[in-house]
PDB file as gemmi writes it, atoms N, CA and C in Angstrom:
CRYST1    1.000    1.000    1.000  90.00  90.00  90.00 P 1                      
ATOM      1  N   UNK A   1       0.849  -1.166   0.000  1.00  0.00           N  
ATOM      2  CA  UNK A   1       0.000   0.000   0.000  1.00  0.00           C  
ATOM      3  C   UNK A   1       0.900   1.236   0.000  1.00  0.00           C  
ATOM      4  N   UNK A   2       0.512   2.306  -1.045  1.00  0.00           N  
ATOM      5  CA  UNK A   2       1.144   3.954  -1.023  1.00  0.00           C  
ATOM      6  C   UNK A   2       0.561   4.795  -0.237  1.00  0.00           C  
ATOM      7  N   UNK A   3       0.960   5.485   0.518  1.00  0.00           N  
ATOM      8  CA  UNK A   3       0.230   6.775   1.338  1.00  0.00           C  
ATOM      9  C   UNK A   3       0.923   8.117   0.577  1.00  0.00           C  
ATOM     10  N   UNK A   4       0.253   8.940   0.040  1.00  0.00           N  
ATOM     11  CA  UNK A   4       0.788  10.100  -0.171  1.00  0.00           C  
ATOM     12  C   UNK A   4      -0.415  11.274   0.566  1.00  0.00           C  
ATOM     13  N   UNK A   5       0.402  12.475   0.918  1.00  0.00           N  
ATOM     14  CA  UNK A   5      -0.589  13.200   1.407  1.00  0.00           C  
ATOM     15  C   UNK A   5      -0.290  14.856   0.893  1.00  0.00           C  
ATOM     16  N   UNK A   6      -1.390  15.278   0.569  1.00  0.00           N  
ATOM     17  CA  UNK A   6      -1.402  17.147   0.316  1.00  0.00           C  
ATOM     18  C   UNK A   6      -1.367  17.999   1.205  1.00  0.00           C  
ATOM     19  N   UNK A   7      -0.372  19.022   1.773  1.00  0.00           N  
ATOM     20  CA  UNK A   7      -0.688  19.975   2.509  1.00  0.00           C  
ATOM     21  C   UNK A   7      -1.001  21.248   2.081  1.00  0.00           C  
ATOM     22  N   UNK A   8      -1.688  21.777   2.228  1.00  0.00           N  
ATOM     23  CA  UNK A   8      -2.140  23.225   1.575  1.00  0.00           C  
ATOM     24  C   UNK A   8      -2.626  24.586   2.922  1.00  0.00           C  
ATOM     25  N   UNK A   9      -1.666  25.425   2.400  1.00  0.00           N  
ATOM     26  CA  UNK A   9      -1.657  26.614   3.417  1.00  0.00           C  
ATOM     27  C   UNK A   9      -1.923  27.638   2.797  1.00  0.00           C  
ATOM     28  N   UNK A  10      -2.684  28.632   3.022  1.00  0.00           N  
ATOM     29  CA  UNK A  10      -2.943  29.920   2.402  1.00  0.00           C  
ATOM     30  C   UNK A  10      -3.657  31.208   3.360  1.00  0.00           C  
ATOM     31  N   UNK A  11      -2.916  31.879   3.125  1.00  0.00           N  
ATOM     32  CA  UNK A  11      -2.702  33.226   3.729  1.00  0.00           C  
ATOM     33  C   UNK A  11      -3.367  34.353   2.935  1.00  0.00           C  
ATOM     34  N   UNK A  12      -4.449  35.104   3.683  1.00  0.00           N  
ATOM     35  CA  UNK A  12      -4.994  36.237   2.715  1.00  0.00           C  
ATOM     36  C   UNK A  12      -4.735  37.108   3.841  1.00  0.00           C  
ATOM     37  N   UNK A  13      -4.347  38.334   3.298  1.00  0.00           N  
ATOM     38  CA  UNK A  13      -3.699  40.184   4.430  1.00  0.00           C  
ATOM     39  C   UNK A  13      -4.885  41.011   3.528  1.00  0.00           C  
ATOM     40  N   UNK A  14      -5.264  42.361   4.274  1.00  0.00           N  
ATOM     41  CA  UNK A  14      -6.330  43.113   3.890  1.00  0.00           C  
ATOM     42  C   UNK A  14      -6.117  44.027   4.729  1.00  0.00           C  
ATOM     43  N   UNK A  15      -5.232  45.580   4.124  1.00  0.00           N  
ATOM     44  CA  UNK A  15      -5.515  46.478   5.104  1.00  0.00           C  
ATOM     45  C   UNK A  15      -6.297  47.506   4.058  1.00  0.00           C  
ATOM     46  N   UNK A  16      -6.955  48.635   5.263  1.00  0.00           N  
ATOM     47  CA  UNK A  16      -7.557  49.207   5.068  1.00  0.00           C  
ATOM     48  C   UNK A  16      -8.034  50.345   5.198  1.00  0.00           C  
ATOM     49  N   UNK A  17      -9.113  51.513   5.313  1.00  0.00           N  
ATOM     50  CA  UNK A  17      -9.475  51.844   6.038  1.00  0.00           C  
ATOM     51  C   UNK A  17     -10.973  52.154   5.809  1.00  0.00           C  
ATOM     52  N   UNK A  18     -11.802  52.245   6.964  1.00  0.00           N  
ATOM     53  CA  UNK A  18     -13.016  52.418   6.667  1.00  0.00           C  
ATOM     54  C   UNK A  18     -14.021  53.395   7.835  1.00  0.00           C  
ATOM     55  N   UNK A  19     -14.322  54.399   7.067  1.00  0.00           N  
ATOM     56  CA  UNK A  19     -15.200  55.341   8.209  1.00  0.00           C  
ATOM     57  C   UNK A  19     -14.669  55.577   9.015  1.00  0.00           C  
ATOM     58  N   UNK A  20     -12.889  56.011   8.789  1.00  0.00           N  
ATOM     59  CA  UNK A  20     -12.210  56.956   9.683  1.00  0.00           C  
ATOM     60  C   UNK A  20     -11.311  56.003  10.366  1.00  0.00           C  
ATOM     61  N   UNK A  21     -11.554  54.420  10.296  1.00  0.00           N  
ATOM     62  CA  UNK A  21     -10.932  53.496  10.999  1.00  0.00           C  
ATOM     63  C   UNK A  21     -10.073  52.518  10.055  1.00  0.00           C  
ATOM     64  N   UNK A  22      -8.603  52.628  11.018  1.00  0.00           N  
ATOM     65  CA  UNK A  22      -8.037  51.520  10.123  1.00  0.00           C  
ATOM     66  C   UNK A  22      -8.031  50.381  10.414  1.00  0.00           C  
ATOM     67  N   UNK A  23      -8.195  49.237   9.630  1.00  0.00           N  
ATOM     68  CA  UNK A  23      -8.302  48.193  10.086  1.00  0.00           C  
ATOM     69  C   UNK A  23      -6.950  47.304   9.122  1.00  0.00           C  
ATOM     70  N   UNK A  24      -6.493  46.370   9.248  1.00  0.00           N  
ATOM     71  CA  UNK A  24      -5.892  45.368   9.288  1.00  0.00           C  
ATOM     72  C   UNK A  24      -6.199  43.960   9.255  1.00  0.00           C  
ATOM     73  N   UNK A  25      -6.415  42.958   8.444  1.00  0.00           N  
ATOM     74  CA  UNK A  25      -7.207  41.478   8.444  1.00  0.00           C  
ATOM     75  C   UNK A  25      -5.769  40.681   7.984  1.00  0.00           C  
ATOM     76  N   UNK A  26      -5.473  39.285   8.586  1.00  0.00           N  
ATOM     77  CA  UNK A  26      -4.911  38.401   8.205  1.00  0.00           C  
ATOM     78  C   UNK A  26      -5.987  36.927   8.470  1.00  0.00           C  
ATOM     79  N   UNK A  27      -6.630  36.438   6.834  1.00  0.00           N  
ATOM     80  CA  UNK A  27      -7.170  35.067   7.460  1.00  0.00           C  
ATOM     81  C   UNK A  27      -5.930  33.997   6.812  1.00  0.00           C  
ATOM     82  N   UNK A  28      -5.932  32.838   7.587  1.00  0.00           N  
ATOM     83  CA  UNK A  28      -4.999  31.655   7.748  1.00  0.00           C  
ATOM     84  C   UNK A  28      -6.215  30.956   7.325  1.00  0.00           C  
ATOM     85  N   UNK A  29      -5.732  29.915   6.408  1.00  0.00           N  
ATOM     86  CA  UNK A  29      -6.408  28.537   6.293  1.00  0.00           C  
ATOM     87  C   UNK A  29      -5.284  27.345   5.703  1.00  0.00           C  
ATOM     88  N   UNK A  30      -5.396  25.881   6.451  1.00  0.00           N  
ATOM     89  CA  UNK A  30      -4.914  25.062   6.692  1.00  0.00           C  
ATOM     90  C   UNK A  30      -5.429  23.750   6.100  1.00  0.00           C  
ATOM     91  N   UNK A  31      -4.964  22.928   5.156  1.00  0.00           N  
ATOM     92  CA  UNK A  31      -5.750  21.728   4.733  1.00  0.00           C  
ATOM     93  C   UNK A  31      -4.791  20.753   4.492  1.00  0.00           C  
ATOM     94  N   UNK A  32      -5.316  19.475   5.077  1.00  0.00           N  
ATOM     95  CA  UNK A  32      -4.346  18.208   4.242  1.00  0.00           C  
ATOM     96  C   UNK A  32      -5.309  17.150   4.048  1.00  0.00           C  
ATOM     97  N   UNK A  33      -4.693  16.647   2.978  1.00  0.00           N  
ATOM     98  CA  UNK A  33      -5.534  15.427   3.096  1.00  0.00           C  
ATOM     99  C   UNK A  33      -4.437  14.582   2.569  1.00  0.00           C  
ATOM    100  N   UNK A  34      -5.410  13.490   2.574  1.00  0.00           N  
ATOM    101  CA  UNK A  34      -4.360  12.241   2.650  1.00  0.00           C  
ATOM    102  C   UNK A  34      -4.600  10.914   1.773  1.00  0.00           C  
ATOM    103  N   UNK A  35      -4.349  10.350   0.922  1.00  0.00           N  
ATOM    104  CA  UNK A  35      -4.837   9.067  -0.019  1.00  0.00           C  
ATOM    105  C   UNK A  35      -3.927   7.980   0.477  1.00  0.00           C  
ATOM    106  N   UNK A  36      -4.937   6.563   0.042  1.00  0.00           N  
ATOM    107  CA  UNK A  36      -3.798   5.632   0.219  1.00  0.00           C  
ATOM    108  C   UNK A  36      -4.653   4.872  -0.970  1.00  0.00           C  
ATOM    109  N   UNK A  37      -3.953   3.876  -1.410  1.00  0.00           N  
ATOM    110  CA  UNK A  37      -4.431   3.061  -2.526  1.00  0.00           C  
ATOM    111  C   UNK A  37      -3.055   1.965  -2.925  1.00  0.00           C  
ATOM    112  N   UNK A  38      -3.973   0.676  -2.948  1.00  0.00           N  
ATOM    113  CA  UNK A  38      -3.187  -0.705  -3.481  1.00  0.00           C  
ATOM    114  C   UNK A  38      -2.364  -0.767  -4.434  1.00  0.00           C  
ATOM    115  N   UNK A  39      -1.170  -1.056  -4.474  1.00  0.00           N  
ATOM    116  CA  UNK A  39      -0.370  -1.387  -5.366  1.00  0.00           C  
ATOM    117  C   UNK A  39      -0.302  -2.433  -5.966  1.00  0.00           C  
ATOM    118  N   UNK A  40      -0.119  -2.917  -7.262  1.00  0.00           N  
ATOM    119  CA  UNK A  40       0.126  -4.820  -7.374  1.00  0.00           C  
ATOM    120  C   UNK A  40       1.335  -5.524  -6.581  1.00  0.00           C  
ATOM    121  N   UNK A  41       1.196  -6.776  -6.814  1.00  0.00           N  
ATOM    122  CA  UNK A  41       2.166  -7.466  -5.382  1.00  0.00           C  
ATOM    123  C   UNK A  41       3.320  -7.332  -5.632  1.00  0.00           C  
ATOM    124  N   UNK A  42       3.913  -7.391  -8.003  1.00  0.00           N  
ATOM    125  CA  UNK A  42       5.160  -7.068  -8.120  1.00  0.00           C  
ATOM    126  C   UNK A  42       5.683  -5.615  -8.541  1.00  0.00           C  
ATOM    127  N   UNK A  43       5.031  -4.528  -7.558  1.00  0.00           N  
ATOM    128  CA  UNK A  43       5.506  -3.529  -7.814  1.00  0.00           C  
ATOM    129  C   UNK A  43       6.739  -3.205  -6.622  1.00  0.00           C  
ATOM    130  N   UNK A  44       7.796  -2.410  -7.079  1.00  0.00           N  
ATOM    131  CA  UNK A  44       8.829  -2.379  -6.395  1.00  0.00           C  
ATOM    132  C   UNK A  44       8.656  -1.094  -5.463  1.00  0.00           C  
ATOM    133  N   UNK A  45       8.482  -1.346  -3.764  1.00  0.00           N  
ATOM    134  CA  UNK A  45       8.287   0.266  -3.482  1.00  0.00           C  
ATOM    135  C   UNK A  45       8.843   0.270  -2.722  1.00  0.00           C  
ATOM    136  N   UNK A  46      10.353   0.141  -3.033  1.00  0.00           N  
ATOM    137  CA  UNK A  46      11.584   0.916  -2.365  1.00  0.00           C  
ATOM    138  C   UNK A  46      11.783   2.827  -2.440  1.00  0.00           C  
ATOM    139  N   UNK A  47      12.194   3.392  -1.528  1.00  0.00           N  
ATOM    140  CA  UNK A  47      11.753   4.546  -1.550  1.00  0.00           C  
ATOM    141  C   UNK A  47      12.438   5.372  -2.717  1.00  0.00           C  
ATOM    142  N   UNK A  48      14.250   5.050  -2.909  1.00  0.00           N  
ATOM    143  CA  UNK A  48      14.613   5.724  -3.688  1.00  0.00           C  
ATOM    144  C   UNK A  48      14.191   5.343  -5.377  1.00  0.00           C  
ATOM    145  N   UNK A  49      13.743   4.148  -5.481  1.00  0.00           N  
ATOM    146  CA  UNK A  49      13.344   3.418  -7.075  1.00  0.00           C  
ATOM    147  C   UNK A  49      11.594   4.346  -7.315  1.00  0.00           C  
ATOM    148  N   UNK A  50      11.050   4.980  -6.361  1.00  0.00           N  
ATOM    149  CA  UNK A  50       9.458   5.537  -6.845  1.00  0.00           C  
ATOM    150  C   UNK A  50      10.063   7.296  -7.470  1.00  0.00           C  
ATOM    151  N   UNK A  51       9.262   7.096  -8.500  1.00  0.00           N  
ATOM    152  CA  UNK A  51       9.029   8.523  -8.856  1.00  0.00           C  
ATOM    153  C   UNK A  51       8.113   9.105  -9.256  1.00  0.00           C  
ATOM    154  N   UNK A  52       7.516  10.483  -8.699  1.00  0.00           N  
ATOM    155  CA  UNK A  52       6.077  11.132  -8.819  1.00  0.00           C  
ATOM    156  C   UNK A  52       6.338  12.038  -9.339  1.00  0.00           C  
ATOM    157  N   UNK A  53       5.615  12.711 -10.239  1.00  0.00           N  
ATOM    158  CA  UNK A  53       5.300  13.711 -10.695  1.00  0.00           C  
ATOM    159  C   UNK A  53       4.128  14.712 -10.856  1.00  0.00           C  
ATOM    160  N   UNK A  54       3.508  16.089 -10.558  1.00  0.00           N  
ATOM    161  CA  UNK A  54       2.232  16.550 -10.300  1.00  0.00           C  
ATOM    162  C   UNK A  54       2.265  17.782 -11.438  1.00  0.00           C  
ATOM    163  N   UNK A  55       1.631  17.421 -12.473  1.00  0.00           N  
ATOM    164  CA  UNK A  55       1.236  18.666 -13.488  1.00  0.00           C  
ATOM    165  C   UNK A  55      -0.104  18.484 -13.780  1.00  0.00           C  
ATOM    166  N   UNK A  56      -0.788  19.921 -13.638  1.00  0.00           N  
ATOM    167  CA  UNK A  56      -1.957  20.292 -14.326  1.00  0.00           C  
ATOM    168  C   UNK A  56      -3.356  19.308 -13.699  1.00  0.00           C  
ATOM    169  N   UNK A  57      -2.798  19.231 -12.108  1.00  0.00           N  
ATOM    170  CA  UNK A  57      -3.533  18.494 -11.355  1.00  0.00           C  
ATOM    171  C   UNK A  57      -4.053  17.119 -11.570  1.00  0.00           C  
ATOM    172  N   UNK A  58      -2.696  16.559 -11.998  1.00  0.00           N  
ATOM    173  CA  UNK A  58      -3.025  15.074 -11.975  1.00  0.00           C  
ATOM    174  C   UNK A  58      -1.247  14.327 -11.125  1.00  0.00           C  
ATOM    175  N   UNK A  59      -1.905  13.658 -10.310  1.00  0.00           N  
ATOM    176  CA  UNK A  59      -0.564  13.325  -9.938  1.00  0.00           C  
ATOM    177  C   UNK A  59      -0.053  11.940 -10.793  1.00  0.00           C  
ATOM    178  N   UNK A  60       0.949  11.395 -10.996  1.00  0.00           N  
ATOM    179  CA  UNK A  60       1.538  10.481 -11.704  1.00  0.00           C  
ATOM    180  C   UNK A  60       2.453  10.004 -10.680  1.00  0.00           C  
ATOM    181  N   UNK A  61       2.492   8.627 -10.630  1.00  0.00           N  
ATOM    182  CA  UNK A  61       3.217   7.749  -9.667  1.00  0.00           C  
ATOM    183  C   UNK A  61       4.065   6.649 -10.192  1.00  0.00           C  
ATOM    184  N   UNK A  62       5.418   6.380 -10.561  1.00  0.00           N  
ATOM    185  CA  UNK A  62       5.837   5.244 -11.562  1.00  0.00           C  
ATOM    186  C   UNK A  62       6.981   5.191 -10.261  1.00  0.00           C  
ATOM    187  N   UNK A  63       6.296   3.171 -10.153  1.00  0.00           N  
ATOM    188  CA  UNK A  63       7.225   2.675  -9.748  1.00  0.00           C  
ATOM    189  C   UNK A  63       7.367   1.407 -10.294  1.00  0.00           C  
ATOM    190  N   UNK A  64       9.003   0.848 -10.266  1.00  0.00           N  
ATOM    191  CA  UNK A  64       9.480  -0.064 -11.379  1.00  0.00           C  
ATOM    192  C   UNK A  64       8.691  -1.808 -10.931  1.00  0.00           C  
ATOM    193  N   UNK A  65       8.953  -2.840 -11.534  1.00  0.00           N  
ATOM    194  CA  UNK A  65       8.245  -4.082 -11.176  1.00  0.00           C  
ATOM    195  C   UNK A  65       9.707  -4.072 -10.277  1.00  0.00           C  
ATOM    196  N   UNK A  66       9.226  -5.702  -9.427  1.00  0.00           N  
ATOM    197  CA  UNK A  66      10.179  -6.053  -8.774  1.00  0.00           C  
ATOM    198  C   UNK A  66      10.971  -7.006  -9.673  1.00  0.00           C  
ATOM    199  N   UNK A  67      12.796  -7.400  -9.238  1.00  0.00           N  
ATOM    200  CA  UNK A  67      13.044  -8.357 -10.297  1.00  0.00           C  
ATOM    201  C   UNK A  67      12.823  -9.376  -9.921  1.00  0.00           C  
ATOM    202  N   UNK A  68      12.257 -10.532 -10.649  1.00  0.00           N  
ATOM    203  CA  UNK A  68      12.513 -11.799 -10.877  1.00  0.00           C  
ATOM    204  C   UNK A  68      13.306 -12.958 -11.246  1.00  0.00           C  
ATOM    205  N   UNK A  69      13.718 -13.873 -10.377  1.00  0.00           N  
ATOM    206  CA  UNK A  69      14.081 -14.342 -10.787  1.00  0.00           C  
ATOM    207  C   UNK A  69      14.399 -15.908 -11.236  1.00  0.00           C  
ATOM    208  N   UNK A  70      14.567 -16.673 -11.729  1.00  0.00           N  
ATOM    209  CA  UNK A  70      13.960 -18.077 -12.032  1.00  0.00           C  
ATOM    210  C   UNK A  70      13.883 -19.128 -10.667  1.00  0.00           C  
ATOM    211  N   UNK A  71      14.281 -18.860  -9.405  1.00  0.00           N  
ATOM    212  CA  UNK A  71      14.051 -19.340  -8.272  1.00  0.00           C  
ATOM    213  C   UNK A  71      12.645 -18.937  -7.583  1.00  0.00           C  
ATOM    214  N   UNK A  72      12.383 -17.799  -8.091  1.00  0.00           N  
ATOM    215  CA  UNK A  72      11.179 -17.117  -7.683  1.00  0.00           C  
ATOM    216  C   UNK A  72       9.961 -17.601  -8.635  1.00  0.00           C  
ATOM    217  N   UNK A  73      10.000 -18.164  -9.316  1.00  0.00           N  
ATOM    218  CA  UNK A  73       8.852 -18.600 -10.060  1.00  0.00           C  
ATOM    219  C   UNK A  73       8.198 -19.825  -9.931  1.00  0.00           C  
ATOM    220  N   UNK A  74       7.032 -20.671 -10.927  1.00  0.00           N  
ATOM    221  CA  UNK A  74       6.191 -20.970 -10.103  1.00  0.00           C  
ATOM    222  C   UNK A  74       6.594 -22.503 -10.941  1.00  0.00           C  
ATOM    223  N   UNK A  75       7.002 -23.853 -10.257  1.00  0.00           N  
ATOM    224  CA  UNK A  75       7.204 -25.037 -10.859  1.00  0.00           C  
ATOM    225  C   UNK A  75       5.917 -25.933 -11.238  1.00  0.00           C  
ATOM    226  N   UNK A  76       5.551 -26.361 -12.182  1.00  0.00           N  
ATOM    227  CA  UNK A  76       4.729 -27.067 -12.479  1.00  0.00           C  
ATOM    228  C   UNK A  76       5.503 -28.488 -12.979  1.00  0.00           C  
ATOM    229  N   UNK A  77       4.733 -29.741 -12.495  1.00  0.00           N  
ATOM    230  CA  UNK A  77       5.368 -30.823 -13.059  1.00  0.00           C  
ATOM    231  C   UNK A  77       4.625 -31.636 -14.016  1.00  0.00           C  
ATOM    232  N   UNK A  78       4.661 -31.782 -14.848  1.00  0.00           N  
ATOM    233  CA  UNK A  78       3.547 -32.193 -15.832  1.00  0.00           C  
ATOM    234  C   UNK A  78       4.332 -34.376 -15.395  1.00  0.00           C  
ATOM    235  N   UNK A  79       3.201 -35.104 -15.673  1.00  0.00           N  
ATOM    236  CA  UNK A  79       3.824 -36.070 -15.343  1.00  0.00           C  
ATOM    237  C   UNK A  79       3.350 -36.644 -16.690  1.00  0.00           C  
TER     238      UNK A  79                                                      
END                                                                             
């Protein structure tokens, strides 16, 4: 299983003045969220072998298969 998560911070300032009074506004807002979703069994998810990429609000996730190798596979004996 992958966990990746979004943090998103944003800051709006507003000075001013109004009817003789100055005023000053800073609002803060704070968001994360968080996904997780299944990988197949021979995907390799060692940390430095994954690579993501995020354009135009789609994220992209490529990670390599695992290797195989002829000890690892599956014997059938036909008789």
């Amino acid at each position: 299983m992958i966990t990746f998560g979004v943090d998103q911070k944003q800051e709006r300032e507003d000075k001013g003045e109004e009817s003789g009074v100055k005023y000053h506004r800073i609002e803060r807002t704070s968001q994360f969220q968080r996904r997780a979703m299944r990988m197949p069994e021979n995907a390799c998810l060692e940390e430095g072998k994954m690579k993501a990429s995020y354009e135009n609000g789609t994220l992209k996730v490529c990670c390599p298969k695992k290797s195989t190798s002829k000890e690892q596979g599956k014997r059938i004996e036909i008789a």
